[in-house]
N, CA, C and O of each residue as an XYZ file, in Angstrom:
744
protein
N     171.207     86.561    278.431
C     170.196     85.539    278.280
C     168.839     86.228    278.128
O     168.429     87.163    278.816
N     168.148     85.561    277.024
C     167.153     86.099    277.007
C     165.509     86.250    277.849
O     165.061     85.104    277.806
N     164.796     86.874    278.342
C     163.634     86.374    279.381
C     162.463     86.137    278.583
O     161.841     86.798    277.751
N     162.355     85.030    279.072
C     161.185     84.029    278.763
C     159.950     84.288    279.114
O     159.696     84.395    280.314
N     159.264     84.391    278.458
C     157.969     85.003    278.445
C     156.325     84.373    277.585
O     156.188     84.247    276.368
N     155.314     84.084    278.597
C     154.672     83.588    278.079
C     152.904     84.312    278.682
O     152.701     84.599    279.862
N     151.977     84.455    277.712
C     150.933     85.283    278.937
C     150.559     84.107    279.217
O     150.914     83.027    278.746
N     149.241     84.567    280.637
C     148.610     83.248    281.506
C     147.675     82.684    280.157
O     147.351     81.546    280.498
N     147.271     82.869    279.207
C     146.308     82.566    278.468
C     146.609     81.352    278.009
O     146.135     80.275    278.370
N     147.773     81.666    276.843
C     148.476     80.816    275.953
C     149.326     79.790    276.995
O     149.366     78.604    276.666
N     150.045     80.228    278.313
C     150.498     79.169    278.925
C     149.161     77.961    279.594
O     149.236     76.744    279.429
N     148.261     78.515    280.180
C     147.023     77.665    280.266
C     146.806     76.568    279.251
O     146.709     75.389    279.592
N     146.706     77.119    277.562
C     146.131     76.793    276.980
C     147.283     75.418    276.647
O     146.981     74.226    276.685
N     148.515     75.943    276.353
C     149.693     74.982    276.183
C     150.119     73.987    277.336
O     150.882     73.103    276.948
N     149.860     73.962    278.359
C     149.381     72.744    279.305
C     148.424     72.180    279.609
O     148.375     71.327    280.495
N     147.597     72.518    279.002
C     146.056     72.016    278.791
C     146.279     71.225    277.808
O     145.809     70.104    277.999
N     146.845     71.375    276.767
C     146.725     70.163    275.516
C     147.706     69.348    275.954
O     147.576     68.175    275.604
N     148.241     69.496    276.329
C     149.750     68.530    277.334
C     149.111     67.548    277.908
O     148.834     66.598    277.175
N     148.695     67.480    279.346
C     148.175     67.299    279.830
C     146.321     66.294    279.273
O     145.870     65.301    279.845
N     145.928     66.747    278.525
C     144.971     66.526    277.851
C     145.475     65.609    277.062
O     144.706     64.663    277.231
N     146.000     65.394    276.567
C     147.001     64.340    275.424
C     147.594     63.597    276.429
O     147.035     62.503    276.493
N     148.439     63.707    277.204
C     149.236     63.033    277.985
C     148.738     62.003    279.407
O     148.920     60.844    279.779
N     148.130     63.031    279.813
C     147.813     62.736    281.378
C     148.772     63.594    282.418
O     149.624     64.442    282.153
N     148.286     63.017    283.840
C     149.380     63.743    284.297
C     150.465     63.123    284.787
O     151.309     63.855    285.304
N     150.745     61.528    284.754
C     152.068     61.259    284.422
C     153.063     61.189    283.310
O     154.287     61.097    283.394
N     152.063     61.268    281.919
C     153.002     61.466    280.649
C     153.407     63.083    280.920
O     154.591     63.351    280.714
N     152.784     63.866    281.236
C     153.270     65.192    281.135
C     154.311     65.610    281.841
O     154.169     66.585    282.579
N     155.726     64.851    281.727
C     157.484     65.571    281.670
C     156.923     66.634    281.873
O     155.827     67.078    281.532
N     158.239     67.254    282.804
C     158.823     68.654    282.834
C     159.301     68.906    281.618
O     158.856     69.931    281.102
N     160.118     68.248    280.960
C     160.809     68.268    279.802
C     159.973     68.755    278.905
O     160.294     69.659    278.133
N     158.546     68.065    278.929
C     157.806     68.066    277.349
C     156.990     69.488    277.451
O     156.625     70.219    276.530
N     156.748     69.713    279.498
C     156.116     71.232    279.631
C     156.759     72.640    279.179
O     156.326     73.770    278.952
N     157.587     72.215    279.169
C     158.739     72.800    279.045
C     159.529     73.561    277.363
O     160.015     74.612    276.944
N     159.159     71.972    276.853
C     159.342     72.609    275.123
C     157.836     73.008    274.617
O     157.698     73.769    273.659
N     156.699     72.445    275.325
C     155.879     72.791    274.588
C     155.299     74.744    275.110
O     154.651     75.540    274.431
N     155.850     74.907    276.447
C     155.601     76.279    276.752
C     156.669     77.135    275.705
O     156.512     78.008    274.852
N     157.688     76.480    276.189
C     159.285     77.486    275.914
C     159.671     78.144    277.022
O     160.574     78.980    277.010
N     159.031     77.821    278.023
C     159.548     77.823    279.573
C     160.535     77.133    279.715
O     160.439     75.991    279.266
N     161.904     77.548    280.406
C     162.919     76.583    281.248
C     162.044     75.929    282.123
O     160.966     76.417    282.462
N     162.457     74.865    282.495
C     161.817     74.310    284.103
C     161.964     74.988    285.290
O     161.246     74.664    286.237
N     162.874     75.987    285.420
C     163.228     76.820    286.771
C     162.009     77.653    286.342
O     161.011     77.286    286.962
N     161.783     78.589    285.538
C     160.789     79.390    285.112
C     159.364     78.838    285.049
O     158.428     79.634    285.131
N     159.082     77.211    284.876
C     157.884     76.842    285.365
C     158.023     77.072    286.675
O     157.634     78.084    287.258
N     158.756     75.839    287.311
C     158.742     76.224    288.764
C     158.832     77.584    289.643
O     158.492     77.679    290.822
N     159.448     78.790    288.690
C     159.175     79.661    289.664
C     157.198     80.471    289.475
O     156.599     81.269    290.196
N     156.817     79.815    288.291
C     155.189     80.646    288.401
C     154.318     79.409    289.084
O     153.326     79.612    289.783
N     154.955     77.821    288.706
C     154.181     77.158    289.562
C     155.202     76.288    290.302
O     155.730     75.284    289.823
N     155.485     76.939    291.892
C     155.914     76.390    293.220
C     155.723     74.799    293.314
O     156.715     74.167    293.678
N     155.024     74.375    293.141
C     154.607     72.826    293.699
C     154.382     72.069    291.955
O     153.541     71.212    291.683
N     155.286     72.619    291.078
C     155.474     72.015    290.119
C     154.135     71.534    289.446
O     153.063     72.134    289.369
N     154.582     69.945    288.853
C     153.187     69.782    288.266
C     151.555     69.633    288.832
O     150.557     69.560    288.115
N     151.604     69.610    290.375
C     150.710     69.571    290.737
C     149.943     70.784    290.777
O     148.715     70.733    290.851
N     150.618     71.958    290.732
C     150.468     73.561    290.383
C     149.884     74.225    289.166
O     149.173     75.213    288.983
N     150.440     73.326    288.409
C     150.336     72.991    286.196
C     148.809     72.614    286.689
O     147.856     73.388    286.773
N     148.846     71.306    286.968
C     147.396     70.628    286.740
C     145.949     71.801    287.763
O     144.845     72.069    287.289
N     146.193     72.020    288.424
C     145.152     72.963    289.023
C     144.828     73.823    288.231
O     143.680     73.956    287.808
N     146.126     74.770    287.812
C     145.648     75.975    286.805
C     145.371     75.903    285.322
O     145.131     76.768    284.480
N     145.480     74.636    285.280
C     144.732     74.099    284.329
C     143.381     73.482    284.571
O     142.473     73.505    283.740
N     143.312     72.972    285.666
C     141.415     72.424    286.024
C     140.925     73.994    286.159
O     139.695     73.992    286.189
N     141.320     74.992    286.228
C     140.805     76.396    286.651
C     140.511     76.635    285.313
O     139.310     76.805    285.100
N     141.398     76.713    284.150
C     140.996     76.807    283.028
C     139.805     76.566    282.629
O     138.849     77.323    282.460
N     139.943     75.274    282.463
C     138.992     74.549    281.712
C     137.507     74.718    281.942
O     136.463     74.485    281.333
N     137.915     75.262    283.176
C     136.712     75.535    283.979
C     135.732     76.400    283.388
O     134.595     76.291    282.929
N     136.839     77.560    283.618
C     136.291     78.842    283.440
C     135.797     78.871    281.915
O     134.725     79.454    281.748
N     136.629     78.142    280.377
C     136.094     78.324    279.612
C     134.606     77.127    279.597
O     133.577     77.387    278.973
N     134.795     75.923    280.367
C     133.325     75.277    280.563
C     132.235     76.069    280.747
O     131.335     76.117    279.909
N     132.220     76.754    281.851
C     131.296     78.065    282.490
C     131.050     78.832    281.436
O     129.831     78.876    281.265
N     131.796     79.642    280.414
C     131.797     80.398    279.353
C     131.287     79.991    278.709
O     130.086     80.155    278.923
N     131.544     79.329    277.698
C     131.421     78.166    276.477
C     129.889     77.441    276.381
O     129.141     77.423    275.404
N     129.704     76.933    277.531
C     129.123     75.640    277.519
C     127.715     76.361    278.837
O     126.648     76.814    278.423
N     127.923     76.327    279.714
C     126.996     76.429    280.950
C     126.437     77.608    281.126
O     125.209     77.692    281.106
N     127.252     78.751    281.334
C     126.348     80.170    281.276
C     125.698     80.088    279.953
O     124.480     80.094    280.131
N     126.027     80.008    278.582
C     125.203     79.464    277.297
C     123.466     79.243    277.373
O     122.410     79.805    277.083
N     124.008     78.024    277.972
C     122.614     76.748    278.541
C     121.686     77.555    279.724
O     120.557     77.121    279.956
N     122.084     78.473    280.295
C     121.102     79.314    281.764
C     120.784     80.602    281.082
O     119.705     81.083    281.429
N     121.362     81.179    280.325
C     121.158     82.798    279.954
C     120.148     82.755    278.613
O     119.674     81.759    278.066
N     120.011     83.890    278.335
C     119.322     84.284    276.851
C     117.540     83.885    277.024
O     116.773     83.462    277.889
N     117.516     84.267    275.815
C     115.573     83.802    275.524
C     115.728     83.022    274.474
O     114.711     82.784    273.823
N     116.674     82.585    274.152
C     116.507     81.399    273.063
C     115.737     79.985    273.724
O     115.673     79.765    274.933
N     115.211     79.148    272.724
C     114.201     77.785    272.681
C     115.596     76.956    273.482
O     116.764     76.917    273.095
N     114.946     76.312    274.774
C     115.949     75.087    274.935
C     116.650     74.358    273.839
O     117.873     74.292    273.712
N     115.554     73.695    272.883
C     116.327     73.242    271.740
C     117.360     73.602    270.877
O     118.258     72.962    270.331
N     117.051     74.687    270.880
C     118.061     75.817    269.788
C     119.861     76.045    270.959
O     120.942     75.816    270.416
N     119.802     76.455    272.342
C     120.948     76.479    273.165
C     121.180     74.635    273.121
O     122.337     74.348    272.812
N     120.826     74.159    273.222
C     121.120     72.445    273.250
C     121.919     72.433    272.415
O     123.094     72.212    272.707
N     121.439     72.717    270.839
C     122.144     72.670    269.538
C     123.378     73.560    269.839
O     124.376     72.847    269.944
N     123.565     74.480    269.961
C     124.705     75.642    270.377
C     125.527     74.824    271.568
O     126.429     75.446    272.128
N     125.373     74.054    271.799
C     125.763     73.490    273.111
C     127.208     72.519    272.556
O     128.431     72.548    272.687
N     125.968     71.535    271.751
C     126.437     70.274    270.760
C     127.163     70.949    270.131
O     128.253     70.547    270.538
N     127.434     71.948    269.183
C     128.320     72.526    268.337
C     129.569     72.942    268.910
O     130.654     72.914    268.329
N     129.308     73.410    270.327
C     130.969     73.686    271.276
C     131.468     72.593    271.807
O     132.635     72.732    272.175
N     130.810     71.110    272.054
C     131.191     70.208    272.761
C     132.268     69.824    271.114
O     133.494     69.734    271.047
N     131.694     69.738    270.482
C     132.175     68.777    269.326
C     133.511     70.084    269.117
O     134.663     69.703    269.322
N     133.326     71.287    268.793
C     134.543     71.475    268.833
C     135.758     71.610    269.758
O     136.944     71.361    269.539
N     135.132     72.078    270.866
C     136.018     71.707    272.025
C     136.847     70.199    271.888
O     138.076     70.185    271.950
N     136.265     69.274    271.748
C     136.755     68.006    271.786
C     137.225     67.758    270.580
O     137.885     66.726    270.463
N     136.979     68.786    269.141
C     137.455     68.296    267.636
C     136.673     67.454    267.164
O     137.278     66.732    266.372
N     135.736     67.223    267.252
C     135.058     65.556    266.701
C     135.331     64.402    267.671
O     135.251     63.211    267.369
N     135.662     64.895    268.868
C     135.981     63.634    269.761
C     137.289     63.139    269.366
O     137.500     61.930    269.454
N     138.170     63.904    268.953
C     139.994     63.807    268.321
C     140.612     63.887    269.412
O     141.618     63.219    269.654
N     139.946     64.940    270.423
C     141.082     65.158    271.451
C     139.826     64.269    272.998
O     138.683     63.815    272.948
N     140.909     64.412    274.215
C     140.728     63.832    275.297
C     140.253     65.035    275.982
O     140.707     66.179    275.966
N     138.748     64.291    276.884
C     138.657     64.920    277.828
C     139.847     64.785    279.335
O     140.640     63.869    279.558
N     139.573     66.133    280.235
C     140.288     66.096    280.937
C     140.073     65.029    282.188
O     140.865     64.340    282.830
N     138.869     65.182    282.230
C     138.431     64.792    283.399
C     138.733     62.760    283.217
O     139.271     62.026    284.046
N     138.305     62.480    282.211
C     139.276     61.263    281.819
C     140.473     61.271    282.062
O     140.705     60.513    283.003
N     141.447     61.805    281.641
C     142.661     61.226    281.621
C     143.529     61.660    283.053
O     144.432     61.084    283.661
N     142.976     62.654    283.231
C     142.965     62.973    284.964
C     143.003     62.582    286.062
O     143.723     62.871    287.017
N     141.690     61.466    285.844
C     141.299     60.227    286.994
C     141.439     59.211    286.353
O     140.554     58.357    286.309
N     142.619     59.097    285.707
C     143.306     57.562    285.696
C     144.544     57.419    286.887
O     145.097     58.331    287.501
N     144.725     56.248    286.964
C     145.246     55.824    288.572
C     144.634     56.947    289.548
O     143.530     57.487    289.480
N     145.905     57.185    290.685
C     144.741     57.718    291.827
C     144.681     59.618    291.611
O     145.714     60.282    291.521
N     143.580     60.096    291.572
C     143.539     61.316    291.349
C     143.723     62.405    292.804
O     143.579     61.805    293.869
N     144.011     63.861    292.910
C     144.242     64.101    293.561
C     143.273     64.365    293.820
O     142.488     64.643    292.913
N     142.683     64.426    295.732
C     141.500     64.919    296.016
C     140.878     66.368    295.533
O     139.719     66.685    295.268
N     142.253     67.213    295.521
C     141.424     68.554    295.277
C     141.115     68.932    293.791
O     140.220     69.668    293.377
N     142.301     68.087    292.919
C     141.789     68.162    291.409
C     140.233     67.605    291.106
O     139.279     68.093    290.501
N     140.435     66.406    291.789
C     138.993     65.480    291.347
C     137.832     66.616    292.113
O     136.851     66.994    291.473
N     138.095     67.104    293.587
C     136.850     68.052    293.581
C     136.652     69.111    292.696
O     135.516     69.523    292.460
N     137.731     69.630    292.140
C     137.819     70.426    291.398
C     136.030     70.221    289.866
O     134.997     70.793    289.518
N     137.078     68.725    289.504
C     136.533     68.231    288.341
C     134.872     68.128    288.308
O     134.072     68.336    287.396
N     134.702     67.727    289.654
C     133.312     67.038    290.124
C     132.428     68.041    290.284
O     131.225     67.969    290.034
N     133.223     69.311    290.846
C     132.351     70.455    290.969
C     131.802     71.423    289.233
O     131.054     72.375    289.008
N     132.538     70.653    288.488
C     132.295     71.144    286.728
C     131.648     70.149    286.479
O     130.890     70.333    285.526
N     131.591     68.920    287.015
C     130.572     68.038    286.269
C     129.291     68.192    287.098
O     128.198     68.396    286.571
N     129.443     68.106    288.159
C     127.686     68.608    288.771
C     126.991     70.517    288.369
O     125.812     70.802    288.159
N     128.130     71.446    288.379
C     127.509     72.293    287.286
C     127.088     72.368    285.820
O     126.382     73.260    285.349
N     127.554     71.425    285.211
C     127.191     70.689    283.544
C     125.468     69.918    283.968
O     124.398     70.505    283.803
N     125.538     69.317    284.206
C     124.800     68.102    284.907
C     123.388     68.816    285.536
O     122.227     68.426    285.411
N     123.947     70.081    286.303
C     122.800     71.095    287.158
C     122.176     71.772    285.289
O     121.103     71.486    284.758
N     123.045     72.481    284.838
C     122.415     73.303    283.282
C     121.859     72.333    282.816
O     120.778     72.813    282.474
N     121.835     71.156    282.525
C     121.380     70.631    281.616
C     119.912     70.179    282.162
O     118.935     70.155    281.415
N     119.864     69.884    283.306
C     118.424     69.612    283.699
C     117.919     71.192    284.283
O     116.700     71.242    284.449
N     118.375     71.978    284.488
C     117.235     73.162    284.201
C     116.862     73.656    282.653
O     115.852     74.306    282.382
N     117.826     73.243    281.726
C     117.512     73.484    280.267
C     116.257     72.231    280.451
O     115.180     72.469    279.903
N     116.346     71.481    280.888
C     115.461     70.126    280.383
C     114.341     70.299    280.846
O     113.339     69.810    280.325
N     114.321     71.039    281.925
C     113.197     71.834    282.866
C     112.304     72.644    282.078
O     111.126     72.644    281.720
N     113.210     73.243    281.970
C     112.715     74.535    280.612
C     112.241     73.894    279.664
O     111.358     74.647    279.254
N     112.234     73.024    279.051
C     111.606     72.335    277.887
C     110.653     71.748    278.192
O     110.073     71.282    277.211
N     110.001     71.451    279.518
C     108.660     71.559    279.938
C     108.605     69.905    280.130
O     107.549     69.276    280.061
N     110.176     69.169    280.432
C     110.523     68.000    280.908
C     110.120     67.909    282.221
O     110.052     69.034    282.715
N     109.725     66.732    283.248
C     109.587     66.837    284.041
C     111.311     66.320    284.688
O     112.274     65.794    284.131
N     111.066     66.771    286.056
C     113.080     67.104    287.195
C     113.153     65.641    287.063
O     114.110     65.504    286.301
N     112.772     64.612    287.312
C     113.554     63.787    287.108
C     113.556     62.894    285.673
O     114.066     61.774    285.663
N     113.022     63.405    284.616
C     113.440     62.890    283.192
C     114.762     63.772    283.306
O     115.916     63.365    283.443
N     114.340     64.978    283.223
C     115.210     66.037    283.076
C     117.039     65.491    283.316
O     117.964     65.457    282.504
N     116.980     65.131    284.767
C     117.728     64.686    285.301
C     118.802     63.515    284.147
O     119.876     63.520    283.545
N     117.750     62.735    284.373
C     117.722     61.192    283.717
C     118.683     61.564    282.467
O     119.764     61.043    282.194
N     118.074     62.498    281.847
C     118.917     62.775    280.445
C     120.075     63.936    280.318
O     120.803     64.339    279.410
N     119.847     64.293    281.831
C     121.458     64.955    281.534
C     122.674     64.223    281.900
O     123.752     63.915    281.393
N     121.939     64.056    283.162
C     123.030     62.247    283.266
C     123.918     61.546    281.934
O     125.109     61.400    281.660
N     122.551     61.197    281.267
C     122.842     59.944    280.116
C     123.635     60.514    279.528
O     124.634     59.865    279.217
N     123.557     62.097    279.071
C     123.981     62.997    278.167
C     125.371     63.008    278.472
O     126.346     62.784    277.755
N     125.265     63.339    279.777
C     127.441     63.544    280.118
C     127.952     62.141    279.734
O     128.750     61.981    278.811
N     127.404     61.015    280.566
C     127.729     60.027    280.505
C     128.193     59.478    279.022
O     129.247     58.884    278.797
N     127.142     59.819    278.033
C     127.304     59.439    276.532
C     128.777     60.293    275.687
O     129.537     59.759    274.880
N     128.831     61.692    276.178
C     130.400     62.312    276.077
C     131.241     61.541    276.350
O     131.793     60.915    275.445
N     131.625     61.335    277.797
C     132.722     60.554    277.875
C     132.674     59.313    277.240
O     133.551     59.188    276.385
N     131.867     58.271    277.395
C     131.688     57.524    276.677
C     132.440     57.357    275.401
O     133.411     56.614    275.262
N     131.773     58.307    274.243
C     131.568     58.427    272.944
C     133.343     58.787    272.690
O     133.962     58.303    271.742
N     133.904     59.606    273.606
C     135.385     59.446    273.728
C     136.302     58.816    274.158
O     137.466     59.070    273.849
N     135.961     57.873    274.953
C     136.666     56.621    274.951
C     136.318     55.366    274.022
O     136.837     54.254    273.925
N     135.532     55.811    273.553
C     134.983     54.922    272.654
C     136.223     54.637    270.907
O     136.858     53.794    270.274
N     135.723     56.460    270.966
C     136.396     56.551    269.600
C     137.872     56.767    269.431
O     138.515     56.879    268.387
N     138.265     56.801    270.656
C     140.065     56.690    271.041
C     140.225     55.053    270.598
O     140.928     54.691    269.654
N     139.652     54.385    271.227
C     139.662     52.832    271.637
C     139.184     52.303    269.665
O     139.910     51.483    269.101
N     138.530     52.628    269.268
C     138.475     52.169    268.112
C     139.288     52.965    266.927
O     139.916     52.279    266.120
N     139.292     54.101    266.827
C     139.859     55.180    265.982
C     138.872     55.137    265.002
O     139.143     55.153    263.802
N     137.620     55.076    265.496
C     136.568     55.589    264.471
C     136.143     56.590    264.164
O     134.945     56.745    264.399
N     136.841     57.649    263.550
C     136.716     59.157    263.938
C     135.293     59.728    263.617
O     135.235     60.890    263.216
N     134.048     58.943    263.775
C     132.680     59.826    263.570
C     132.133     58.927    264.809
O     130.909     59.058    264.813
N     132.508     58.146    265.766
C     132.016     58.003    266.894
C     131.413     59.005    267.778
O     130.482     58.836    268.566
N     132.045     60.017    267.545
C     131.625     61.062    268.907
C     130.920     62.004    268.671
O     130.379     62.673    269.552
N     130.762     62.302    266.906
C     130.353     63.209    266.307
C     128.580     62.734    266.043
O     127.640     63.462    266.363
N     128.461     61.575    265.498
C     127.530     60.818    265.623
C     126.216     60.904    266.858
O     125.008     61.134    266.807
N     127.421     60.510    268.193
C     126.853     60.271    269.014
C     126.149     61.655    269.662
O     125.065     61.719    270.241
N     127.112     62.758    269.384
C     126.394     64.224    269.749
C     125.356     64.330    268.651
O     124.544     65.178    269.022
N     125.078     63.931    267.670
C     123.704     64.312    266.359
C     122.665     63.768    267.016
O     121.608     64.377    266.850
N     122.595     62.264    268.115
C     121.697     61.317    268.077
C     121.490     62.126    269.309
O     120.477     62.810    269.168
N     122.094     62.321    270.528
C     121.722     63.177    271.437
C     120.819     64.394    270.870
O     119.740     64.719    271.367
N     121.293     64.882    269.995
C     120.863     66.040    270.260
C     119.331     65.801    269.898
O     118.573     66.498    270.572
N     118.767     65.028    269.047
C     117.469     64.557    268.520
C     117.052     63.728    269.433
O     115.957     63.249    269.137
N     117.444     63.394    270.341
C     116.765     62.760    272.017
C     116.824     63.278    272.779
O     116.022     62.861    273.615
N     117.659     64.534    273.293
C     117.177     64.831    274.623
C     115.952     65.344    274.932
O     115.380     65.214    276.014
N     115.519     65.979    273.886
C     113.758     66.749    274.378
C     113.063     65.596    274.440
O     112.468     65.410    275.501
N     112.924     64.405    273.243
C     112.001     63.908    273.250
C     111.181     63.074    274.260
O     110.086     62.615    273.936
């Protein structure tokens, strides 16, 4: 028999779209399973507590490329707030495809979420939420506009993706990141 083999990268990444598409009650063992090429004994033996094991090292993921991607981005460099904003908008939209794919943190906290996932989640949305009002800071906004519009800003993401799931208007989300991006300084 042959051994099954997958690195942590690509397995992350292949229960992340699972999961992300699914939720975490659509996401079968079965479907983790064909979509890794993991047996289920071989999930279960890298994650012990099964899917609740999947979904963590996947909120760890997402994380870490959030932090990457998106947030260290928005705090580092000498670039113009405006200009990292724009760089910002350009990873949200592809991260999400045009708002094609599901955020996690949506489909996550549908019915009851687990406490440590949702802290998990909450602790990436108040670090999103923290960058964006010191970027807003930096733009010589005062802390609580600042605030005000990073708020609106997350808020308008999810939004703009349940939005465009719910209609299948596929320039809903894309749209809605152009109009952001020409309001948050102002």
């Amino acid at each position: 028999m042959a051994l099954q083999t997958i690195d942590d990268h690509s397995l992350a990444e292949s229960l992340f779209e699972v999961f992300r598409s699914r939720g975490y009650e659509g996401a079968t063992l079965s479907l983790l399973s064909e979509v890794t090429g993991l047996k289920k004994s071989s999930l279960y033996h890298r994650f012990p507590a099964g899917k609740d094991d999947m979904v963590k090292a996947v909120v760890l993921y997402v994380s870490s490329q959030l932090h990457t991607h998106i947030i260290e981005p928005l705090l580092k460099g000498k670039e113009q707030p405006e200009k990292k904003f724009s760089k910002m908008i350009a990873t949200v939209n592809m991260f999400y495809s045009d708002g094609r794919k599901n955020c996690l943190l949506n489909v996550l906290n549908l019915g009851e979420p687990k406490a440590e996932i949702n802290g998990l989640l909450n602790n990436d949305y108040t670090d999103w939420l923290a960058a964006l009002c010191t970027l807003g800071e930096e733009a010589g906004l005062d802390k609580k506009v600042a605030k005000e519009r990073a708020e609106h800003f997350l808020i308008i993401v999810q939004g703009a993706l349940v939005i465009q799931r719910l209609t299948n208007n596929k320039s809903t989300f894309k749209k809605n990141m152009a109009y952001e991006e020409k309001q948050f300084f102002k």
